[in-house]
N, C-alpha and C positions, 0 to 999 in steps of 0.2 A: 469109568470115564463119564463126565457131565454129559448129555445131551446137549443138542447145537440151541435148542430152545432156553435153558436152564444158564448157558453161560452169554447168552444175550439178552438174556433177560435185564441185565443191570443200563445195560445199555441201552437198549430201547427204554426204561425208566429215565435215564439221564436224558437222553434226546426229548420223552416227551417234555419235562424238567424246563429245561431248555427252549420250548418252543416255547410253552406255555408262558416264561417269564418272553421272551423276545416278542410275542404278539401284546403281554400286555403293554411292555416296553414303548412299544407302537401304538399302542393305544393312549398310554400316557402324553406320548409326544407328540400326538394329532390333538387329544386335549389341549396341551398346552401352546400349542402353536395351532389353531383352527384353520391356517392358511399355509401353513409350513413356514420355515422360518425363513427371514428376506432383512436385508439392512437398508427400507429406505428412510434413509436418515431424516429425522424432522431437522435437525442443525443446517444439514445440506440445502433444502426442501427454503430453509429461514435464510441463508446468505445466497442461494440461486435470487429467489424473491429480493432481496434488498439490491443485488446488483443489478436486478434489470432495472427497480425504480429509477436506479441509481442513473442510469445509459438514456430513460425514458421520463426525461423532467418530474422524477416524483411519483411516476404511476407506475401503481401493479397493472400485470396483464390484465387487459379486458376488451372486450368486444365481440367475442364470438360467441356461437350459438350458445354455448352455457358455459358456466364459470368453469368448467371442466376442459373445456377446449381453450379455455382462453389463458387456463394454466398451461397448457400445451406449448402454449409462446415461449415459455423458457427454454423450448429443446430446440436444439441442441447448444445451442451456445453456453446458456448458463446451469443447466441440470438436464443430467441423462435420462434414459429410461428406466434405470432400476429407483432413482429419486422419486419419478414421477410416475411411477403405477402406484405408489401407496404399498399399504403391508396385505390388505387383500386380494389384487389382483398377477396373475402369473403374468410375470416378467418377459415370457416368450412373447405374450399376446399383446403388450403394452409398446415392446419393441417392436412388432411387427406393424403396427399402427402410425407408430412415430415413422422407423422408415421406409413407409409409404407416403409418406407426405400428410397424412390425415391427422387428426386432432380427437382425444381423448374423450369420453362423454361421462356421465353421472356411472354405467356399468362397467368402463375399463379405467378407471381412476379411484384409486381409495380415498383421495384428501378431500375433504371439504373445504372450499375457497368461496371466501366469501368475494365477489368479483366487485369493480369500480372503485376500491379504495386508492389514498395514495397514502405518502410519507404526509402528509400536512393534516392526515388527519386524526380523530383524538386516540391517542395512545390505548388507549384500552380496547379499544375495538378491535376484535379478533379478525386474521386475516385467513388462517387454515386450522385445520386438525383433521386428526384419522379419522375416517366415517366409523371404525367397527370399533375404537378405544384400547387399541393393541400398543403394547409396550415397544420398546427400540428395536425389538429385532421380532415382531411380528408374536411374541406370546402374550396368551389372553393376562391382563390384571384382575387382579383378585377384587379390586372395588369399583371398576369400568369406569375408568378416570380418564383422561386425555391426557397430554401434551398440546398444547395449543401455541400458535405463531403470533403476535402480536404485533400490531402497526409501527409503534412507536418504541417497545420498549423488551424485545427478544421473545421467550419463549418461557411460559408457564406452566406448573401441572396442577391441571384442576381436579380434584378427587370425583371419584362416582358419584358421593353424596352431596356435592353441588352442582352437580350437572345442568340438573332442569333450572336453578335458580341463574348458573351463570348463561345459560340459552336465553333467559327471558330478559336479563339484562342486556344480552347482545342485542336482542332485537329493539328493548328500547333506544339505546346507544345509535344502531344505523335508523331509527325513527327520527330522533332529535338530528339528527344528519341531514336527512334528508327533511326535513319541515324549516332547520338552518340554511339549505341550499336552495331550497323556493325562494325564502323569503331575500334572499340577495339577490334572485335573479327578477322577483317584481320590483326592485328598489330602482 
């Protein structure tokens, strides 16, 4: 008769077997999801934003301490909290925020919102995208591309390797914005 050691043997192989892939399993899946996985929708995130313009003669949320609070204005009426943490931040802490009455800031919000814009202004000018450049459901892209929300004309994917160039033309875009909005208001 085998010893108790000689016919477990296969089986403590198998179990270790098995760990072995289930941790690296785990590992792959914190790779690919660096925040774990979350559905906050950019679509959502894009018709929330168009109906409050919509309710708010033309204007995105704005006016509070930072563009992050002032996207906060969508909750509850027009996007919840799992829309408005972004793909970065846990959901428990984003909801807990909101229902306490309080407003969101640059570390419990993932979207970048560009704040003061409205519908009347020029189409191209970006209104949000992911701070971290995570995919639909929160896993990393392979070329750290966005999804980005648009004023006028829905929602675009801009690839990793125009990043810096389509950043530098947003910021020309709200420059000529704002050098067009002096000059009507000394006229």
């Amino acid at each position: 008769m085998p010893s108790l050691t000689k016919r477990l043997r296969p089986w403590l192989i198998a179990l270790t077997v098995l760990g072995a892939l289930a941790c690296g399993g785990w590992g792959y899946y914190r790779w690919c999801f660096p925040y774990g996985w979350s559905h906050s929708c950019d679509k959502q995130l894009m018709f929330a934003l168009r109906l409050y313009a919509e309710a708010h003669n033309g204007a995105y949320p704005a006016g509070r301490e930072t563009p992050e609070a002032s996207l906060s204005l969508l909750y509850p009426t027009y996007a919840n909290a799992a829309v408005l943490q972004g793909k970065t931040v846990p959901l428990h802490e984003v909801k807990a925020i909101l229902e306490r009455g309080e407003r969101l800031g640059p570390d419990t919000c993932g979207w970048h919102y560009v704040e003061g814009l409205t519908v009347k202004d020029d189409p191209q000018l970006a209104l949000c995208w992911d701070k971290a450049g995570l995919g639909h459901n929160g896993e990393r892209r392979s070329d750290g591309g966005r999804m980005v929300i648009f004023v006028g004309r829905g929602m675009e994917y801009i690839p990793g390797a125009q990043w810096d160039a389509f950043l530098e033309q947003q910021q020309a875009l709200l420059e000529a914005r704002e050098r067009k909005r002096a000059s009507r208001s000394t006229e």
